[in-house]
C-alpha positions as CSV (number, residue, x, y, z in Angstrom):
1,X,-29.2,155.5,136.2
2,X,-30.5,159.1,135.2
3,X,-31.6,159.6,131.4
4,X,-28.6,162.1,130.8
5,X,-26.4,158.7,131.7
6,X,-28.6,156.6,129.9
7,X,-28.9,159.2,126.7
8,X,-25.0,159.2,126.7
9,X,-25.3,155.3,125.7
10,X,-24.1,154.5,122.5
11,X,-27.2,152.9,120.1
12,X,-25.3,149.3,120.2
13,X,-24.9,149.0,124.1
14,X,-28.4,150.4,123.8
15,X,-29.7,148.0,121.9
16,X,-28.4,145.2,123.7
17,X,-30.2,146.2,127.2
18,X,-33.7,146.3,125.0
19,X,-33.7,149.9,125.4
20,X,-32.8,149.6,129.4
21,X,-29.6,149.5,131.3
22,X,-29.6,148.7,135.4
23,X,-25.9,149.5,136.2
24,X,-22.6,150.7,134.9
25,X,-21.3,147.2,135.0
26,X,-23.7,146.4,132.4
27,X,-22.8,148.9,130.0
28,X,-18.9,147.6,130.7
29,X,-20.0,144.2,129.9
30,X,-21.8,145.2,126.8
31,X,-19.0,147.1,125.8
32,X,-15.9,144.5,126.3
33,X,-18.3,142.1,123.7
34,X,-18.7,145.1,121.0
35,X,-15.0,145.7,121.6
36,X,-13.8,142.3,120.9
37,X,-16.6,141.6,118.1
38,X,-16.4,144.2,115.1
39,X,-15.6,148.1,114.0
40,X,-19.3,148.8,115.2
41,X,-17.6,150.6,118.5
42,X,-16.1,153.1,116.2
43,X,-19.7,154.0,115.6
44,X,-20.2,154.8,120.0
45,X,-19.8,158.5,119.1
46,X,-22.2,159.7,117.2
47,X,-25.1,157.6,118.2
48,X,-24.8,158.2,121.7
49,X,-25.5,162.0,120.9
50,X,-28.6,160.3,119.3
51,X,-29.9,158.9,122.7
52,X,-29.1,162.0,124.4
53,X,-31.9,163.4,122.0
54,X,-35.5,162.5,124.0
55,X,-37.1,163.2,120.5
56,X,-34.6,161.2,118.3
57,X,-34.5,157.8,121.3
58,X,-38.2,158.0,120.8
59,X,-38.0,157.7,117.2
60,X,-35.0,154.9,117.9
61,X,-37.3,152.8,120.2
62,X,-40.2,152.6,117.9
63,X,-38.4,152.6,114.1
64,X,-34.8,151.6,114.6
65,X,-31.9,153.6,112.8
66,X,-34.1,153.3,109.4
67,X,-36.6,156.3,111.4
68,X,-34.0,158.5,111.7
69,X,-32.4,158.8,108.4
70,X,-34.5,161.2,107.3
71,X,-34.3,163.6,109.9
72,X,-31.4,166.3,109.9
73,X,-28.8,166.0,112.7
74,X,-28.0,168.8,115.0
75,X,-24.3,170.3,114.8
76,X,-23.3,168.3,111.8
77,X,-20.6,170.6,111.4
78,X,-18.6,168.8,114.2
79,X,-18.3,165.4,112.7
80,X,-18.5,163.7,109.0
81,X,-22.2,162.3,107.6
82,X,-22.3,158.9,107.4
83,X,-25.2,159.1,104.7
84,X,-27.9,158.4,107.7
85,X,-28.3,162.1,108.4
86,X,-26.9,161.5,112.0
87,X,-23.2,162.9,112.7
88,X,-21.2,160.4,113.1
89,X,-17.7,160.7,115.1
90,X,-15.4,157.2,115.1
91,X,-13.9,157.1,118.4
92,X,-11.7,155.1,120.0
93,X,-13.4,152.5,122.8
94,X,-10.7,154.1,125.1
95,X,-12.7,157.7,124.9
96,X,-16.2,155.9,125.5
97,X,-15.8,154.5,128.6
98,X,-13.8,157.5,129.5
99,X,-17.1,159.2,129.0
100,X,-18.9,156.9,131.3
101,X,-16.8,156.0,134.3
102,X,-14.1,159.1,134.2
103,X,-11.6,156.3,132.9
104,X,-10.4,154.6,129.6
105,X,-10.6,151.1,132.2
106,X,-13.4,150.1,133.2
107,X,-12.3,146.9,135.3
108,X,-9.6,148.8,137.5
109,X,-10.4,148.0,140.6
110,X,-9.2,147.8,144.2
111,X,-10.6,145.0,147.3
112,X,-9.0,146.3,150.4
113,X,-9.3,145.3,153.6
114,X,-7.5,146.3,156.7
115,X,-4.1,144.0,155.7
116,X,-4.0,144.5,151.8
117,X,-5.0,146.0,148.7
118,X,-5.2,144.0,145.7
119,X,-5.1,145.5,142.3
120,X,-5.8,144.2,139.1
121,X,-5.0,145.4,135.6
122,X,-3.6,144.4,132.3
123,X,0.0,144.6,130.4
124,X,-1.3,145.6,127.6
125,X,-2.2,149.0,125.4
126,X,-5.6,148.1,124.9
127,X,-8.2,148.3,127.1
128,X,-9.7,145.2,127.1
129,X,-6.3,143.0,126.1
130,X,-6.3,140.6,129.1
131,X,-9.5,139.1,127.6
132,X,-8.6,138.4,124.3
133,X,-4.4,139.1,123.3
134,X,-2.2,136.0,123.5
135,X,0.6,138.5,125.7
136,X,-2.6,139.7,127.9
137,X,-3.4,138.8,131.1
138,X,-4.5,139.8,134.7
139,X,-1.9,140.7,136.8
140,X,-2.4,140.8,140.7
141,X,-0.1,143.7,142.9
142,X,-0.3,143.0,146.9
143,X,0.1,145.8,149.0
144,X,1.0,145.5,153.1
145,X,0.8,142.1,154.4
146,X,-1.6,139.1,154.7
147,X,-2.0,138.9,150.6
148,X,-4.5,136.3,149.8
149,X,-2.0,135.3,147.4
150,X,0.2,133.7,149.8
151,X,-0.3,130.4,151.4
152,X,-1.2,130.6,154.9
153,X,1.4,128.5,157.2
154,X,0.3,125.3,159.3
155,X,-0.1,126.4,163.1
156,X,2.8,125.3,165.1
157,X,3.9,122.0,166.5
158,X,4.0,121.8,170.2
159,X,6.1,119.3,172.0
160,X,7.1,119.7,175.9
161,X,10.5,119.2,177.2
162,X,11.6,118.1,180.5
163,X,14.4,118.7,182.0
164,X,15.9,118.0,185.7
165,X,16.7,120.8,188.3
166,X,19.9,120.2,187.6
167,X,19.9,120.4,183.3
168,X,18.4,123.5,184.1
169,X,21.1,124.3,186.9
170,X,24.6,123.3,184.9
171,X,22.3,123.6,181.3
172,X,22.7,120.6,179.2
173,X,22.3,119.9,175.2
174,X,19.6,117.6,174.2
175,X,19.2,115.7,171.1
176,X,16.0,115.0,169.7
177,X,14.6,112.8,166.9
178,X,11.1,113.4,165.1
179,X,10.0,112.2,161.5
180,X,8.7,114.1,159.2
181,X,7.3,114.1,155.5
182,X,9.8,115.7,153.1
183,X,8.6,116.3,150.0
184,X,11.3,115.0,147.0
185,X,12.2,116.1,143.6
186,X,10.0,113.4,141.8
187,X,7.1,115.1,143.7
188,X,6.6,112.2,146.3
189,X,6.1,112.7,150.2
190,X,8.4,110.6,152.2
191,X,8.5,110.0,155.9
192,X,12.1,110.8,156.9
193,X,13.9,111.0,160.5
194,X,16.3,113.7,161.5
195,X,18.5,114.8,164.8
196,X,17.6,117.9,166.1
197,X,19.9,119.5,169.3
198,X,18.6,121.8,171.6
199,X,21.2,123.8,173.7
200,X,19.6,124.4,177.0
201,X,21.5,127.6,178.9
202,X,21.6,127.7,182.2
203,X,19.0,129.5,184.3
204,X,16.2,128.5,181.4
205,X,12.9,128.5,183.0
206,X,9.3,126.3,183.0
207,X,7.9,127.8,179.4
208,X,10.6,128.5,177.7
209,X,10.5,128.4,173.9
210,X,13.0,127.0,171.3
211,X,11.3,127.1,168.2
212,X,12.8,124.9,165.0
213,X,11.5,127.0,161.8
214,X,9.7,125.2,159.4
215,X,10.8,121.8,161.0
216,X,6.7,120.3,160.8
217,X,5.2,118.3,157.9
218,X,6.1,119.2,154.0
219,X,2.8,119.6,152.1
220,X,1.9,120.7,148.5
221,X,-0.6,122.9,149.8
222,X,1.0,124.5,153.1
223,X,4.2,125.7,154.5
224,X,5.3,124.0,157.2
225,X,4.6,124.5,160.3
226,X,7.5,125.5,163.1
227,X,8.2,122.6,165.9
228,X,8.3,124.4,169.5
229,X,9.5,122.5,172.0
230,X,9.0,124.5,175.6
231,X,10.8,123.4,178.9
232,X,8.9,121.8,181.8
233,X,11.1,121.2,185.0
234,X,10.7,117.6,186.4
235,X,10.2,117.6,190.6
236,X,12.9,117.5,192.6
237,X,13.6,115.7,195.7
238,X,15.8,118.4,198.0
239,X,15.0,121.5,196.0
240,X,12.0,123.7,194.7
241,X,12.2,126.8,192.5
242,X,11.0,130.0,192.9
243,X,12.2,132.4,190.2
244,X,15.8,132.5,190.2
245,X,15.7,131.4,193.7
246,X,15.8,128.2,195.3
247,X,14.0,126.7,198.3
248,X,14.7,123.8,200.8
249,X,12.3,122.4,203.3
250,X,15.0,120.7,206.3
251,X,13.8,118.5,209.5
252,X,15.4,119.5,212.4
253,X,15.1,118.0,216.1
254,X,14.1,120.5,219.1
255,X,17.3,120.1,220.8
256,X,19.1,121.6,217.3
257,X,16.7,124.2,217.2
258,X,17.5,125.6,220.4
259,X,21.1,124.3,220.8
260,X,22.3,125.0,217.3
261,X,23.2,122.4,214.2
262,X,25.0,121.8,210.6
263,X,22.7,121.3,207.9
264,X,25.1,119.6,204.9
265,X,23.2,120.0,201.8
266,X,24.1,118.9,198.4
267,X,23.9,121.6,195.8
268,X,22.4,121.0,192.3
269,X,25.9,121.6,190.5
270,X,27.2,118.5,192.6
271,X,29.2,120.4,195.4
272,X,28.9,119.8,199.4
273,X,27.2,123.2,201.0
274,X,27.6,122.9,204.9
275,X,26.0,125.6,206.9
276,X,26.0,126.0,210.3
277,X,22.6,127.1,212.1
278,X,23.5,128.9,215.2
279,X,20.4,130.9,216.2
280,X,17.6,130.1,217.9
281,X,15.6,128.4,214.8
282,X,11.9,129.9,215.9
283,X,8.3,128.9,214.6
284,X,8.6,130.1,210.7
285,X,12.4,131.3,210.9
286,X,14.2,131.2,207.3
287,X,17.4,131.1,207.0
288,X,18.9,133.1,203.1
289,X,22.3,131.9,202.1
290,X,22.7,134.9,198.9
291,X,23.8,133.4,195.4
292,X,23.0,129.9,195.8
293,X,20.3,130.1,194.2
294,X,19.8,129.2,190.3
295,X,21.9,131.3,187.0
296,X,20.3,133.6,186.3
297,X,20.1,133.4,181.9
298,X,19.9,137.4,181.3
299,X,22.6,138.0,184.3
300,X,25.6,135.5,183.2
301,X,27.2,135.1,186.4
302,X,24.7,136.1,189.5
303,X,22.8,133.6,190.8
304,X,19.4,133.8,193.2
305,X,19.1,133.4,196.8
306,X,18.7,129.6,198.7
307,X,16.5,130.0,201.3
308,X,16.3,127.3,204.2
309,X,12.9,126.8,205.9
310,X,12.8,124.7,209.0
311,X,10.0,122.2,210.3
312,X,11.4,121.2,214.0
313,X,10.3,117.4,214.9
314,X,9.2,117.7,218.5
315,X,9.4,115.0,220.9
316,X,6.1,112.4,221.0
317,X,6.6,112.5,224.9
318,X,8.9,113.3,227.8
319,X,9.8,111.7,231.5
320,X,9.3,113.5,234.3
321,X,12.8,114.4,234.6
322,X,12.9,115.4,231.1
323,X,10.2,117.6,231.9
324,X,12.5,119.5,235.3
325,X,15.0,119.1,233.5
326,X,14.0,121.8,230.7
327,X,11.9,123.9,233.2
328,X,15.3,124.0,235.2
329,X,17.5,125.4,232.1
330,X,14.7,127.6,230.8
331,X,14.1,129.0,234.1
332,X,10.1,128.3,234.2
């Protein structure tokens, strides 16, 4: 602190630093006691134009107020005597630490960070009220989001749910019981059950989310957390998904590659699919049969593709007619 701030003191703050002050918070502090103690802060005025004096603080430091009694004070005409021979001008507490920190409160302050602002101040008229008036108190204003006044919410629950090809295929509803503590009127936790249903649409894929709010653990101390239960397909014997699409691995013989087949395939939704195979099924042929695939959940409707892949069983030997006999027909 410069001695123009510090010569602005008033003599009681002065006094109660031992002739030294470190920071502006200490001159609040000093203040809020004088304020709540006596009339001597009606007094701030006038001394603190003694301390601005080098000559007159010098005298203060080393004879107290009884040194400067007899010495005449400097623009007298601006304020009443108060028999000490220093001017004297009663001011309001308000005006003082308006003369120090450019405000009549002292404690208005802000803590931001880069989700909130919090404020403090006081519903009262006077400056220092929250300390001291029965109807006085802090009062905390959030700004934005993340207040440190709210309660932070337990992390979410996690639970997987598996469902068939075929849940998945038709959809399905599933019900599903958890226990959980609820907290009762008297106060008192208790472990209770409930029924929770879970409407699975068609088309819903691995990792899909259906999120129960505030469905975890009641505590005194926490919101509840949310319950996520997230959809995990079980294997399938026939089929294997891709997307929307659907895939099926079928065993042919070499004679039904070449000469042609039906494949009769059960589809997920119950029904008998018969396809015939009439080309020549070749080393990594496919064959795509459109929209019998799975729903599709953001196209109501429209289904993917099925797509057939083939793995010809070849014969483990042949007799030597066998063997003309193909050379014959296949002109080798």
């Amino acid at each position: 602190m410069e001695r123009d701030e510090v010569g602005r003191m008033p003599l009681e703050m002065y006094r109660c630093f031992g002739g030294g002050v470190s920071s502006l918070l200490e001159v609040a502090t000093a203040a809020a006691t004088l304020a709540g103690g006596n009339n001597k802060v009606k007094g701030f005025g006038g001394n603190r134009k003694v301390l601005s004096n080098p000559q007159k603080r010098a005298i203060y430091d080393q004879y107290g107020e009884e040194g400067l009694k007899d010495m005449n004070s400097p623009g007298s005409q601006n304020g009443a005597s108060n028999g000490s021979g220093v001017n004297l001008n009663p001011r309001d507490a308000d005006d003082i630490f308006a003369d120090f920190f450019g405000s009549s409160n002292p404690f208005g302050f802000e803590y931001m960070n880069r989700a909130k602002s919090t404020r403090f101040s006081t519903e009262s008229s006077g400056t220092f009220g929250g300390f001291g008036g029965s109807g006085n108190k802090f009062k905390s204003y959030t700004e934005g989001v993340g207040s440190s006044t709210n309660l932070q919410k337990a992390p979410a629950i996690e639970r997987k749910l598996a469902c068939t090809l075929e849940e998945l295929y038709t959809g399905t509803k599933r019900k599903m019981k958890i226990s959980r503590n609820v907290k009762q009127p008297d106060g008192r936790l208790v472990l209770e059950n409930e029924i929770l249903t879970i409407e699975v649409k068609p088309g819903w894929k691995k990792g899909t989310k259906i999120t129960f709010p505030d469905k975890g653990n009641e505590q005194f101390n926490q919101p509840p957390a949310d319950l996520i239960f997230i959809i995990d397909e079980k294997p399938h014997d026939v089929y294997k998904r891709d997307g929307n699409d659907l895939i099926v691995h079928q065993k042919i013989l070499l004679v039904d590659a070449l000469a042609g087949t039906k494949i009769n395939l059960k589809t997920l939704d119950g029904r008998d699919l018969v396809i015939d195979i009439t080309d020549v099924v070749k080393p990594n042929y496919e064959l795509v049969i459109e929209n019998e695939g799975m729903p599709i959940a953001r196209d109501p409707g429209n289904k993917g593709n099925l797509t057939i892949k083939f793995d010809v069983k070849f014969p483990s030997r042949l007799t030597t007619e066998q063997r003309a006999g193909i050379r014959r027909i296949l002109g080798g």
